[in-house]
Structure formats: C-alpha cells, structure tokens
TORNU-267406 format. One record per residue: residue in three letters; x, z, y of N, C-alpha, C in turn. Coordinates in steps of 0.001 Angstrom, whole numbers, padded with zeros to 6 digits, always signed. Example, Ala and Ser with C-alpha at 12.3 -4.5 7.8 and 13.67 -1.06 7.14 Angstrom:
<atoms>
ala+013190+007800-005690+012300+007800-004500+013200+007800-003300 ser+012850+007080-002250+013670+007140-001060+012900+007870+000030 
</atoms>
This chain:
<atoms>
unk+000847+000000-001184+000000+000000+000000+000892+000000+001247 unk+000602-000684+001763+001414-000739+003492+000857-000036+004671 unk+001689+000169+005320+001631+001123+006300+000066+000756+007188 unk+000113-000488+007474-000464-001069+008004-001972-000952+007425 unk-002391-000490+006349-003559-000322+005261-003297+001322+005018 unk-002900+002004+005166-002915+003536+005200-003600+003730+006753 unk-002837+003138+007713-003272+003468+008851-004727+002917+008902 unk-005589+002375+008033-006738+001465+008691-007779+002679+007300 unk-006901+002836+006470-007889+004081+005309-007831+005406+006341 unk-007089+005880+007530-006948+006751+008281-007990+006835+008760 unk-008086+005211+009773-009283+005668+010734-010678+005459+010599 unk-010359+004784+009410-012147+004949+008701-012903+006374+008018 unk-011580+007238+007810-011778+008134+007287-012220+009153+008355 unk-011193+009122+009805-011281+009627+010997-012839+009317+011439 unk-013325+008425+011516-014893+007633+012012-015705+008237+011377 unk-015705+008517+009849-016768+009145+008799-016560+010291+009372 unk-015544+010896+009369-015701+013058+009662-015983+012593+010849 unk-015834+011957+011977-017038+012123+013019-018078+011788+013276 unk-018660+011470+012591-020334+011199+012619-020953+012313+013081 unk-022051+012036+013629-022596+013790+013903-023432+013878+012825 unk-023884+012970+011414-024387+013594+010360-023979+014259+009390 unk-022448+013615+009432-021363+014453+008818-020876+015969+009273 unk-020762+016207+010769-020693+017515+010952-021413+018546+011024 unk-022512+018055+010733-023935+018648+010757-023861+019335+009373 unk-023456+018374+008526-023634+018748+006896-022218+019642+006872 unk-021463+019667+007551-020373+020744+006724-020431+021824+008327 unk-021386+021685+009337-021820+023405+009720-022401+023672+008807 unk-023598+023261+008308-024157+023966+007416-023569+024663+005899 unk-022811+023733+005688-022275+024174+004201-021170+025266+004776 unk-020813+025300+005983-019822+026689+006244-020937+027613+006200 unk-022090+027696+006859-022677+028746+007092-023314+029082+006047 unk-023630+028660+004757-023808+028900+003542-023021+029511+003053 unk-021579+028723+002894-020557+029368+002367-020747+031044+002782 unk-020750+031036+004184-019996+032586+004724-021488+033550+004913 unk-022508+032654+004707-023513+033894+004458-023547+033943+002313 unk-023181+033375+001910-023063+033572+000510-021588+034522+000469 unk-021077+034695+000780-019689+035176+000812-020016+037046+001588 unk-020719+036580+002294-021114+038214+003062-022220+038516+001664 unk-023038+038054+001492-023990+038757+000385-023579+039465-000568 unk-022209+038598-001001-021881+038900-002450-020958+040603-001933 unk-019931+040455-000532-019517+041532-000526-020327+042624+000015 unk-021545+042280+000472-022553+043677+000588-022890+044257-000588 unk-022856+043223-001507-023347+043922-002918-022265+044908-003336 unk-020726+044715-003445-019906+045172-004110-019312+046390-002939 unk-020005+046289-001802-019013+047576-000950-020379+048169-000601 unk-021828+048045-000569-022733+048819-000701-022678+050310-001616 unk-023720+050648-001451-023205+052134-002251-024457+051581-003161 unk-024268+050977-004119-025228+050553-005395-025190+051001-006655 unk-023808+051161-006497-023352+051678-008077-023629+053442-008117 unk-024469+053769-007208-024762+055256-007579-026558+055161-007652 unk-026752+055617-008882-027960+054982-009567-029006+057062-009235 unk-028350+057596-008720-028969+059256-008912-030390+058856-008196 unk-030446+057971-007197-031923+057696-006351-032548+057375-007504 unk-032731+056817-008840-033439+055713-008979-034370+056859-009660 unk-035862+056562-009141-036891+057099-009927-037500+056459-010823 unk-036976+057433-012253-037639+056752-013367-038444+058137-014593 unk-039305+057919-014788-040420+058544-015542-039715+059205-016535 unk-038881+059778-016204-037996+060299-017607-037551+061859-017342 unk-037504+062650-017965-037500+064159-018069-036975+064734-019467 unk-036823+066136-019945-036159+066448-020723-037686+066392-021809 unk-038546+065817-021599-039814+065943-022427-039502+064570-023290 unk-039266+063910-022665-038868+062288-022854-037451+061724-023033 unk-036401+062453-023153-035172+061753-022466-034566+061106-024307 unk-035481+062114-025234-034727+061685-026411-035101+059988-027202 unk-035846+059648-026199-036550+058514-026893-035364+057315-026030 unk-034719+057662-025435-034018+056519-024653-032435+057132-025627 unk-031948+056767-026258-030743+057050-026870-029584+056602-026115 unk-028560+057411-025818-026911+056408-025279-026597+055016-026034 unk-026488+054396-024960-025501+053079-024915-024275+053347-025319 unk-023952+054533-024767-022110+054149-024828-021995+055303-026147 unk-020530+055038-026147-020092+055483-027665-019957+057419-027426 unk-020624+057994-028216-020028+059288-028659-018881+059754-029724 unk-018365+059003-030186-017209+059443-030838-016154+057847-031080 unk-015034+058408-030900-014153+057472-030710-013422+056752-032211 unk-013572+056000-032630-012139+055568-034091-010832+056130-033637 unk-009986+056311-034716-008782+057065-034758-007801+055907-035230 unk-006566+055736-034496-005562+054225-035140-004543+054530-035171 unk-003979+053665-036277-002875+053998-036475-001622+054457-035720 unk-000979+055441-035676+000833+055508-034926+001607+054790-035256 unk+001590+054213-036377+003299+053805-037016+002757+052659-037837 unk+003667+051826-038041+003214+050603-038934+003549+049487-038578 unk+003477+048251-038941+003764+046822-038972+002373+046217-038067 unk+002403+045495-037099+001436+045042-035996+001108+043815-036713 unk-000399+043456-036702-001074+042311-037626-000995+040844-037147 unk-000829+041571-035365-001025+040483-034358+000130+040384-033453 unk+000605+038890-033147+002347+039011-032784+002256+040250-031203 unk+003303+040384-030715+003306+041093-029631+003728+040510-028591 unk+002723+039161-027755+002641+038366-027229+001675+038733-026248 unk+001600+038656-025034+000902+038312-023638+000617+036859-023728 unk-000328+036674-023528-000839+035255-023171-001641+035059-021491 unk-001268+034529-020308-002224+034787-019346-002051+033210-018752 unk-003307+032667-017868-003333+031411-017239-003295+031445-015917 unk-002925+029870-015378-003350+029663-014055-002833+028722-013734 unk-003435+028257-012811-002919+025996-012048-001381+026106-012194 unk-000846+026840-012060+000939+026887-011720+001173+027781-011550 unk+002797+028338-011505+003517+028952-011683+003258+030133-010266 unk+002777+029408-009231+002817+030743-007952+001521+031050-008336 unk+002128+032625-008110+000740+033637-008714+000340+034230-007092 unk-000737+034944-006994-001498+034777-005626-001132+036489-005871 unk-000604+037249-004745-000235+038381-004461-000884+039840-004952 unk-002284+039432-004974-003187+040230-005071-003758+040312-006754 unk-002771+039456-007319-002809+039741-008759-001496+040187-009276 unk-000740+040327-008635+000930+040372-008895+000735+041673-009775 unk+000437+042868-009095+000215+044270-009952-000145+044500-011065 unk-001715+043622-011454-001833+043765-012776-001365+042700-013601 unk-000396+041597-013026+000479+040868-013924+001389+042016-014478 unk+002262+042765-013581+003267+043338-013781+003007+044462-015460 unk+001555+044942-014978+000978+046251-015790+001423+045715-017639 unk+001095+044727-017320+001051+044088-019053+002734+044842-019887 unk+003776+044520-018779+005170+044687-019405+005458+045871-018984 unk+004904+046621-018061+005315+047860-018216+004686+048866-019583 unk+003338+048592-019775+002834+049259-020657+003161+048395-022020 unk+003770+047268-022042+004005+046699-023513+005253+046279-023139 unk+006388+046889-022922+008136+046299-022640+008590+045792-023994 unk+008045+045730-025183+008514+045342-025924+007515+043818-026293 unk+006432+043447-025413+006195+042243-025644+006711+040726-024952 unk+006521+039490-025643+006551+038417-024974+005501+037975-023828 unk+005716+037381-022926+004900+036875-021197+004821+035560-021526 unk+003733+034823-021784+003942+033877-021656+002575+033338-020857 unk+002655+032547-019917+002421+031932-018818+001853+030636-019057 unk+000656+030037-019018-000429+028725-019404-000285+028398-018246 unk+000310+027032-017784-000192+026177-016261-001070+024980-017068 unk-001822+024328-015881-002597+023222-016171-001500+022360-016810 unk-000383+021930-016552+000567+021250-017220+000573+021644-018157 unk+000851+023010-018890+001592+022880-020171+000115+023129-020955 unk-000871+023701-020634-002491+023509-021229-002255+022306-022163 unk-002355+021010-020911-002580+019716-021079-001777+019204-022333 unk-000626+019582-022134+000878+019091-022944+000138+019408-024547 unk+000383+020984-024578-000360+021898-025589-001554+020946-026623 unk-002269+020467-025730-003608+020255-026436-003472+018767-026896 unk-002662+017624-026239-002151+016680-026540-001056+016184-027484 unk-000340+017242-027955+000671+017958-029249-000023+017874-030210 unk-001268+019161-030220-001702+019851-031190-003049+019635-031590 unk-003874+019276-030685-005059+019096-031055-005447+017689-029904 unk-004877+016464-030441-005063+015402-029423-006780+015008-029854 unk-007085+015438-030900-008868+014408-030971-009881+015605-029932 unk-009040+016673-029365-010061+017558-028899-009729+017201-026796 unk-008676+016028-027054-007978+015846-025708-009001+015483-024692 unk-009941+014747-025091-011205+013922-024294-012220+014963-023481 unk-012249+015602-024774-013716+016624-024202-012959+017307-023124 unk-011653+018010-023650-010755+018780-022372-010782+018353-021185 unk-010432+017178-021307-010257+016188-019985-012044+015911-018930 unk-012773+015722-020227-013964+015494-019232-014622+017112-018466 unk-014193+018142-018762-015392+019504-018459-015099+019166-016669 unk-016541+019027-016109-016217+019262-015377-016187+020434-014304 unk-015716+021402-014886-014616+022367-013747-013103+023390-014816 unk-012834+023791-014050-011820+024168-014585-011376+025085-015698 unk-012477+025788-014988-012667+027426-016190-012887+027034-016875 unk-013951+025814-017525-014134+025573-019009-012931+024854-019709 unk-011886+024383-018840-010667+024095-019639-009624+025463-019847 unk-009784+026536-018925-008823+027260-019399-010127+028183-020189 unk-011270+028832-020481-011835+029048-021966-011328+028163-022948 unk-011485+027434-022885-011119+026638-023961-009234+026903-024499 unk-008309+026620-023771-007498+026750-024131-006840+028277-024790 unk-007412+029051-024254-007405+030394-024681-007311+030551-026147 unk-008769+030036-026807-008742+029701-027980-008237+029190-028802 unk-007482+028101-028419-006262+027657-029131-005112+027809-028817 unk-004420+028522-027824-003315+029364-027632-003450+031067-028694 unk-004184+031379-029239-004545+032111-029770-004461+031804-031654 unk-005327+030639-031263-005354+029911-032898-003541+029698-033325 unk-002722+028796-032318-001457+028537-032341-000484+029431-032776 unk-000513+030332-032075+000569+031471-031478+000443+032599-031825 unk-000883+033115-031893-001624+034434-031837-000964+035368-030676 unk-001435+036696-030641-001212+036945-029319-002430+037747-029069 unk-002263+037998-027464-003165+038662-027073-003527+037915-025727 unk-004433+037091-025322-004721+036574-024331-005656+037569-023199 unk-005181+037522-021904-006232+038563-020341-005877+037735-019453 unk-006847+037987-018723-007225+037404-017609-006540+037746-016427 unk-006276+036960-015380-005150+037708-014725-005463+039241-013603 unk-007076+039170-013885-007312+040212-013280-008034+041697-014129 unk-007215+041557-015089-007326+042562-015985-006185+043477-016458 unk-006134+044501-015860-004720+045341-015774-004582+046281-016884 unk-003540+046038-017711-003282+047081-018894-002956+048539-018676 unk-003835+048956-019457-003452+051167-019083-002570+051747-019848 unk-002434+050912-021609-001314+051834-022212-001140+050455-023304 unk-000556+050864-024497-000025+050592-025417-000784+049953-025714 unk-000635+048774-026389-001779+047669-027357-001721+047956-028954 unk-000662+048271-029330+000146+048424-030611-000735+049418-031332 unk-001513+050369-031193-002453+050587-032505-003602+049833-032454 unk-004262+048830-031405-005147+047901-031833-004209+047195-032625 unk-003531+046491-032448-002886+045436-032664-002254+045488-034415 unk-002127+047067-034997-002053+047537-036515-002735+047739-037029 unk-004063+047694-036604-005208+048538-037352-006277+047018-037171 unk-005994+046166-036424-007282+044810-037020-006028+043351-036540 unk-006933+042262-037284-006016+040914-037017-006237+040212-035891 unk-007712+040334-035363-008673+040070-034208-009436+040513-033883 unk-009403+040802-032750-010556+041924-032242-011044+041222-030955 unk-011946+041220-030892-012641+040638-029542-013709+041701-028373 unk-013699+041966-027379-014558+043113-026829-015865+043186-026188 unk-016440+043780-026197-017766+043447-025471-017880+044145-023762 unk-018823+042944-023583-018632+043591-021630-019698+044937-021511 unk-019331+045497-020425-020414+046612-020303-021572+046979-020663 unk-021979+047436-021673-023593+047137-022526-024636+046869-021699 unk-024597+047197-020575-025617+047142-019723-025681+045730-018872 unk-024410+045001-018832-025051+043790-018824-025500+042751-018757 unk-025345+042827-020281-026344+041460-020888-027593+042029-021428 unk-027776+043637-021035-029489+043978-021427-030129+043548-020848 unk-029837+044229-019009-030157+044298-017889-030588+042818-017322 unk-029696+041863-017704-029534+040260-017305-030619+039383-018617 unk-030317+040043-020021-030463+038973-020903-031806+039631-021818 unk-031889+041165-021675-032549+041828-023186-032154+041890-023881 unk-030451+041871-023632-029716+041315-025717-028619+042386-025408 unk-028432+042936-026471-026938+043440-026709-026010+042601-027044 unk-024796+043526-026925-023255+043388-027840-022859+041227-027203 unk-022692+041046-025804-022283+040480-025151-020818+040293-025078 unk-020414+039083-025733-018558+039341-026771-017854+038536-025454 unk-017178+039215-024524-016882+038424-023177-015167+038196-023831 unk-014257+037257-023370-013285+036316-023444-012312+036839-022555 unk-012728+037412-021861-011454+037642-021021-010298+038471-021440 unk-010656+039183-022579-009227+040140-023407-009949+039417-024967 unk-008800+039220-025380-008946+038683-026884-007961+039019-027729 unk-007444+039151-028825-005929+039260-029527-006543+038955-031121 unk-005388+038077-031630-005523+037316-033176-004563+037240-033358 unk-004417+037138-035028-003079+036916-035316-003085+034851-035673 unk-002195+034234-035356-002361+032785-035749-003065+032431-036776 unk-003775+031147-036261-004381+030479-037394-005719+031172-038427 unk-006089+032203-037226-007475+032772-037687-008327+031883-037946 unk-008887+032279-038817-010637+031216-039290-011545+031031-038221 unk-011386+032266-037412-012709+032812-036020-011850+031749-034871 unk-011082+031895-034841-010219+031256-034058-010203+029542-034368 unk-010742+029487-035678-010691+027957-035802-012219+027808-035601 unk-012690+028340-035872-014027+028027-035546-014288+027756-034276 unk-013860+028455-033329-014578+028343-031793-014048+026908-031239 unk-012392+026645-031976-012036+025161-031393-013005+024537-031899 unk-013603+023970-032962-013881+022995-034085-015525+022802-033787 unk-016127+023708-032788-017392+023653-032202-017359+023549-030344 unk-016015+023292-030335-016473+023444-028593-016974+021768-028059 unk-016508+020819-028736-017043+019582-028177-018344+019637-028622 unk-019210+020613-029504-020549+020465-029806-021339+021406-028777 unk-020542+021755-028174-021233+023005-027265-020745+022232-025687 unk-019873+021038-025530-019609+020555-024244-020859+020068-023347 unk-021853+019870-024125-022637+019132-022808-023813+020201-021822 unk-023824+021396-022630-024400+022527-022335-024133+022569-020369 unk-024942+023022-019350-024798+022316-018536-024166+023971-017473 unk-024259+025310-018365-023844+026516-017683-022441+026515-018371 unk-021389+026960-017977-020106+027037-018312-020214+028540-019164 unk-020651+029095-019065-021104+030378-020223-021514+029667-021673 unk-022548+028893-021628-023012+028588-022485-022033+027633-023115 unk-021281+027159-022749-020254+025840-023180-019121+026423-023664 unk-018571+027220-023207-017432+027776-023412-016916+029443-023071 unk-017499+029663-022293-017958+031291-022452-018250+032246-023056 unk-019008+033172-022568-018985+034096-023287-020740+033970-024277 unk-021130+033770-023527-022235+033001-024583-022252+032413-025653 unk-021099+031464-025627-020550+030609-026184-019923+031667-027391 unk-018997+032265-027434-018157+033332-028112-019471+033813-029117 unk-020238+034595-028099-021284+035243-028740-021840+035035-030005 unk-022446+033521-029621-023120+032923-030351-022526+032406-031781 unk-021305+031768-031542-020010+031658-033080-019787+032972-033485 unk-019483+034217-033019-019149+035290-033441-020735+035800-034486 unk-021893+035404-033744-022549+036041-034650-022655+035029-036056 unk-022895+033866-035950-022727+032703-037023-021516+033195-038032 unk-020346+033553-037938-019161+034291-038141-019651+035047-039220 unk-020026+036122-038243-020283+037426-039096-021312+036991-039745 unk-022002+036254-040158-023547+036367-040788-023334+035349-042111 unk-021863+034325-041713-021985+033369-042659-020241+034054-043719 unk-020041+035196-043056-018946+035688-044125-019339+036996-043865 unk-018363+037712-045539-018517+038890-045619-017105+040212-045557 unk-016411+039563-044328-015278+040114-044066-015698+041454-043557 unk-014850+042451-043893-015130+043644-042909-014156+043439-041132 unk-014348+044110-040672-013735+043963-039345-012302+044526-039339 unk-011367+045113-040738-009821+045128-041148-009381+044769-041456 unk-010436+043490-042520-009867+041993-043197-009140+041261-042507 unk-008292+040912-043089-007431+039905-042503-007463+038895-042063 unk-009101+038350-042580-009833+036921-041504-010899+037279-041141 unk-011397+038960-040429-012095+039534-040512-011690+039630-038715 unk-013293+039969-038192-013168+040317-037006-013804+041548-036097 unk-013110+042055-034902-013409+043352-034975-013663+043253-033572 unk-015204+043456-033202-016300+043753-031841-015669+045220-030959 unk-014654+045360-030033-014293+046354-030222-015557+047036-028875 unk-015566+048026-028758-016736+048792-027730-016248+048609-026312 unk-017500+048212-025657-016699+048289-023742-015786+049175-023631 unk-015558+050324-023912-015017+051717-023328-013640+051137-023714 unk-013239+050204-024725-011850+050137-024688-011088+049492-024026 unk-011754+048334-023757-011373+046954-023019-012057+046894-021165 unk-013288+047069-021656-014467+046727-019989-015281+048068-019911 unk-014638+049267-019344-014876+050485-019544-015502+050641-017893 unk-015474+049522-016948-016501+049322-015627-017346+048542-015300 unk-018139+048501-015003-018972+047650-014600-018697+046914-013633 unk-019355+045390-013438-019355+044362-012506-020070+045047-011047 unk-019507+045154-009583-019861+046131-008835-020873+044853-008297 unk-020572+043584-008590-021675+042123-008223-023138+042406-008360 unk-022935+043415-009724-024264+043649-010403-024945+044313-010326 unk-024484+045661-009213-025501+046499-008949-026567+046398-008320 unk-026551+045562-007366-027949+044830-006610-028974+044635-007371 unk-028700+043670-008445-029777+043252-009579-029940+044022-010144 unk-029516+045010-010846-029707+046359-011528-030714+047192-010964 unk-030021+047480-009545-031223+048370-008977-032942+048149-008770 unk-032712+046543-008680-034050+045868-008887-034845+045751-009922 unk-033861+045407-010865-034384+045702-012202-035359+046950-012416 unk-034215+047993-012249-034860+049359-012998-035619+049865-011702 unk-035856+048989-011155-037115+050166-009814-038553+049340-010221 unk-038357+048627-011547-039661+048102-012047-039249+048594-013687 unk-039107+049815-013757-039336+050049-014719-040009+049805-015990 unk-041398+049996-015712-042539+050091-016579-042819+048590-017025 unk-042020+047571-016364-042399+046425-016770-040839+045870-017559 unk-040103+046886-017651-038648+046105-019154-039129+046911-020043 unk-038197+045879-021417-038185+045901-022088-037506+047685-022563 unk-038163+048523-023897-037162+049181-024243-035854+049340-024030 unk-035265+048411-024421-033920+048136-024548-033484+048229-023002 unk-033956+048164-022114-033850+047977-020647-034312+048949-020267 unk-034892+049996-020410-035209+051314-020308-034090+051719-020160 unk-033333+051585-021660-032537+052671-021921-031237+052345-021147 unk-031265+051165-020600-030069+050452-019570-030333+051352-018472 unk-031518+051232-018016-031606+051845-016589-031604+053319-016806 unk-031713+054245-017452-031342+055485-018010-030019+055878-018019 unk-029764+054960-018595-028393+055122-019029-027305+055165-017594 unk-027731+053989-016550-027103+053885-015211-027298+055243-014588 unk-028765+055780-014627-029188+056616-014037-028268+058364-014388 unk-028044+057940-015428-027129+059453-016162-025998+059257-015733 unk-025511+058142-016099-023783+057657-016186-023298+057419-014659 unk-024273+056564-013704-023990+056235-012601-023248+054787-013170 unk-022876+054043-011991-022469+052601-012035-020806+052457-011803 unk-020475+053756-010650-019275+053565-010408-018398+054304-011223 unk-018316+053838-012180-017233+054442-014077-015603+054183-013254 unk-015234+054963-014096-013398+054744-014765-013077+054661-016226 unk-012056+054371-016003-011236+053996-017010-011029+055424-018030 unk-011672+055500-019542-011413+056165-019829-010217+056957-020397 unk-009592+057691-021367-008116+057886-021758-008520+056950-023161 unk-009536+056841-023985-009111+055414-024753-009221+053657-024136 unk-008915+053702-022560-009383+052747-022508-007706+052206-022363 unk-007842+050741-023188-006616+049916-023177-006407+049487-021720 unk-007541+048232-021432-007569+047793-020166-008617+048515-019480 unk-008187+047842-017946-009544+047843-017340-009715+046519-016543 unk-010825+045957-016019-011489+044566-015328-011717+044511-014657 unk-010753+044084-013469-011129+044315-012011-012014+043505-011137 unk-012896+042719-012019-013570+041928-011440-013850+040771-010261 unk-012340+040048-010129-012590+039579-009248-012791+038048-009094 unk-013831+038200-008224-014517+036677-008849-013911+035202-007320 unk-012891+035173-008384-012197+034002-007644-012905+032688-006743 unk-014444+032265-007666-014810+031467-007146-015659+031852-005553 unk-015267+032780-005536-016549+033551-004609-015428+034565-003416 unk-014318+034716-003747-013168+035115-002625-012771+034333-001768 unk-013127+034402-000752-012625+033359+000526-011619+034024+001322 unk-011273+034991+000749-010054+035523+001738-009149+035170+001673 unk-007999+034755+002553-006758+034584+002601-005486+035019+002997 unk-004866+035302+001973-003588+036163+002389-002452+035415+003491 unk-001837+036286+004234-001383+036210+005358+000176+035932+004968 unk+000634+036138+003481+001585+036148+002631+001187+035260+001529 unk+002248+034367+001691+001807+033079+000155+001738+033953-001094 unk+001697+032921-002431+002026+033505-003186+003481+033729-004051 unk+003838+034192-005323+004928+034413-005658+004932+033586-006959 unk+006410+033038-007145+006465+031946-008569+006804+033315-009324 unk+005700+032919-010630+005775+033843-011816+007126+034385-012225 unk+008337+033432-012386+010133+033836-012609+010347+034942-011763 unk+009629+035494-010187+010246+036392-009767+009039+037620-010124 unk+008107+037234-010547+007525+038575-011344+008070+038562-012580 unk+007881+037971-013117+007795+038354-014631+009495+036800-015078 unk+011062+037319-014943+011684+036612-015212+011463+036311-016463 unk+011400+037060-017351+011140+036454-018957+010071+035701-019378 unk+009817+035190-018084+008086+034866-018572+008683+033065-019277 unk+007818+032872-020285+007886+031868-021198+007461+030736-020700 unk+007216+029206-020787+006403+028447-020467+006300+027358-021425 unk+005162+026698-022060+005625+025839-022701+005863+024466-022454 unk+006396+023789-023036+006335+022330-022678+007389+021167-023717 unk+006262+020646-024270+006430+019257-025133+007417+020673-026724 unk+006150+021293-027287+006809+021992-028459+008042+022870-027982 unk+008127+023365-026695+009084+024421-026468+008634+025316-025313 unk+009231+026567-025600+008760+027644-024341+010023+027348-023807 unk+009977+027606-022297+011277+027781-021654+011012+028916-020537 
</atoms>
C-alpha cells in the first residue's frame, strides 16, 4: 500500500468519526458504558453483603426446617506422601505484561508452593499448543467469538497435557496445595452454594477457575472431545464455562462408577476450600431475591437463610486453599497510572511454551 492510499484510508476514516451520527452513537455508548460501570460498583461498595436487615419468617420455631448450606465438618488429608497431580501452576493471559493489580496474587502461588513450576499461557503459545496437539479442535478455537471461551477452553487441555493445577489470575493462594494434590487425581470446586441457587434453583455449580488433574485424565478428555458440540451455545457459560463443566461433570459421574480417590475418579471439592466468598456483584440480586421470600423455591429459602445467618461479607477460612477475588475484568474501566509488568520480572522462572518447548 502506498503512502499516497494510507493517506486517502486516513481521511475517509477521519470524515466517518465526524459525522454527527457517528458521535452521537459513541456519546451514547460512553454514557452507557460509565452508567453501567457506576452500577456495577454501587453494587460491590454498597453495604449489601450484610444480609442482618433482611426480614424473613424464620424463628427458632422454624429455623430447623431450613438446614446449612455450608459444610459442618471438614475431611482430614494427607501430611506425607507422593502428590497424584504434578506440582505445576498453570495461569493465562494475551501476553507476557501482567497488569499491576494482579501482580500480588500472581506472586501468592510461589510463595505458598516454592517448590512448584509457573507456567504462563499467552494467546501465542495457547494457539501454538492447540495446533501441535489437538489441530482438528484448531477451527472451533479460532472461530469463539470472544476470548474467554478460548482461554476456558485451553485450560482444559493444558490440564489434559501437562496436568497441573490451573487459577485464574485473580485468585490468590493461602497455603499449601500438596495434601489436595495426595489425597485425589482431580478435583474440581464449586462456587459459593448460594449462587447458582439464588440465580439458577440448582446446586453444586462446578466453576473453572481453580482446577488440578493429573495428565491425560478421562474427565479431562471428556470436556475437550465435547467442546465443539457445546460451541454454538450462544452464553459463554453455557459453551465453555462453568455450566458447561457442570453439565459433563454430572454425565461423568452418572456414566462411571469411580469414587472421587480413583485414579480416573473425580473430586467436587466444597466452596469453603477453593471460593470460600462470595461474588460482592451479587448482592444486589440476592437482596431482591430474598425480600420475596414466600415466592422461592425451598432450596432458595434456605439460600436466603443461610445469607441471613452467615452474612455475605465471608473470609477465607483456615481450610481454605484459595480465595477469589472477583474481579470482573470485562466490567473494570479503571486505569492504572503505572503500566504493567512482563511476567520474567515477577515470576523469573516462569515457563512459556512454544512449538513443543517451555522456555
């Protein structure tokens, strides 16, 4: 292309952004943007997550008919032993500069696991990865259109490959992985019980964002070997999500008779270990929910009970591995005043792959 034809794609381009129908349409889409952007943070810096207001028909006459959600007694795991699942970090993102405000709970992974491997997914080496190893699944990859459903997806087969323990980059480790990691081969976790009640009526909601397998799991082959049958699904939950998870995990369990220590066996581990807080997005809808009590379901009773005892704004318990800081990237418009940092100066050992090699 010549200079002379760049300059003439310039000012046609210059002519279109000035139209006044064109600037009309992107005031508006700012002012969408930034009143969608204020909503979402009224929800999460509101005082929502304290549920003690909520009046609900319940007393010590009644309270036994609504049973706990969350767990009263904890499993006990192993100290000592041979780990089922390698002792691998797996985490993603477009490239190598990591955005500041995740730097901390990058770091958390190797302080609380110094004896594991970092290894680091860019859209490059994704791509490379899936074109190696699984080239007939290359198409569907290529067509999703947005992003997250390519890095769900790859998760799953960085997992199937390698095994490991794949998180999200905004999910910060509290201690040791190493007695999950001896005591099952795959374990997958569920998000806050409350919700996919609260949202769906359904329990035991198997969310993706912390996962760990040892290579070449069956569960793990399964979720590749159905995701182009689940691509045209038009919610990215449902396609590749956690919906998605859900739904193979229960097919899983229903069409084998592994226990959850078996070795192609899989293990649902409880929010409290993994997602021991709630989404603070969600308290808005919650509160709405349960101030119509009399019209949910049981099961949604005992959600809004349960908020109402527990409260919304939780911590991290002493069995909790991780915790989920919830931050919803597509929906952060803030911008740091400080770029970001290439992964080598957080994490120097960090791995990368490319064309059958980490470097």
């Amino acid at each position: 292309m010549t200079d002379f034809q760049k300059m003439g794609y310039i000012s046609r381009y210059m002519d279109a952004l000035s139209r006044r129908e064109t600037l009309k349409s992107l005031f508006f889409c700012c002012i969408i943007l930034t009143v969608l952007h204020h909503v979402i943070k009224f929800e999460q810096i509101h005082d929502h997550g304290d549920y003690r207001s909520l009046v609900l028909p319940v007393d010590e006459s009644n309270i036994a008919d609504f049973p706990p959600l969350h767990m009263t007694e904890f499993e006990s795991f192993p100290t000592e032993g041979q780990v089922r699942i390698p002792r691998i970090i797996h985490q993603t993102w477009k490239d190598t500069e990591i955005p500041r405000k995740l730097i901390g709970w990058v770091k958390s992974w190797l302080k609380k696991n110094p004896e594991y491997e970092y290894w680091l997914w860019t859209d490059d080496s994704a791509r490379q990865l899936i074109k190696e190893r699984h080239p007939s699944f290359l198409d569907t990859f290529d067509s999703y259109p947005e992003g997250i459903r390519r890095a769900d997806a790859l998760r799953y087969i960085v997992l199937y490959e390698f095994g490991g323990v794949y998180a999200d980059m905004d999910v910060e480790s509290l201690q040791n992985l190493d007695p999950m990691l001896r005591k099952y081969s795959c374990f997958m976790p569920q998000e806050p019980y409350e919700h996919p009640i609260l949202y769906g009526n359904f329990e035991h909601l198997v969310i993706n964002a912390v996962m760990g397998c040892s290579p070449k799991h069956p569960f793990m082959k399964s979720l590749i070997d159905n995701l182009p049958y689940y691509s045209h699904m038009w919610n990215v939950l449902d396609s590749t999500g956690p919906h998605f998870l859900t739904s193979l995990y229960k097919k899983y369990e229903a069409n084998t008779s592994y226990k959850s220590t078996d070795e192609k066996g899989v293990y649902l581990a409880p929010a409290e270990y993994f997602f021991p807080t709630i989404d603070p997005s969600k308290h808005f809808w919650f509160r709405i929910q349960c101030s119509n009590f009399a019209k949910l379901t049981k099961l949604q009773q005992r959600a809004c009970v349960s908020l109402k005892l527990n409260g919304g704004k939780r911590k991290p318990l002493n069995v909790s591995f991780t915790d989920h800081h919830w931050i919803h990237t597509y929906l952060d418009f803030r911008l740091s005043l400080k770029g970001p940092i290439n992964i080598h100066n957080i994490v120097p050992s960090v791995k990368i792959y490319k064309s059958s090699n980490l470097v």
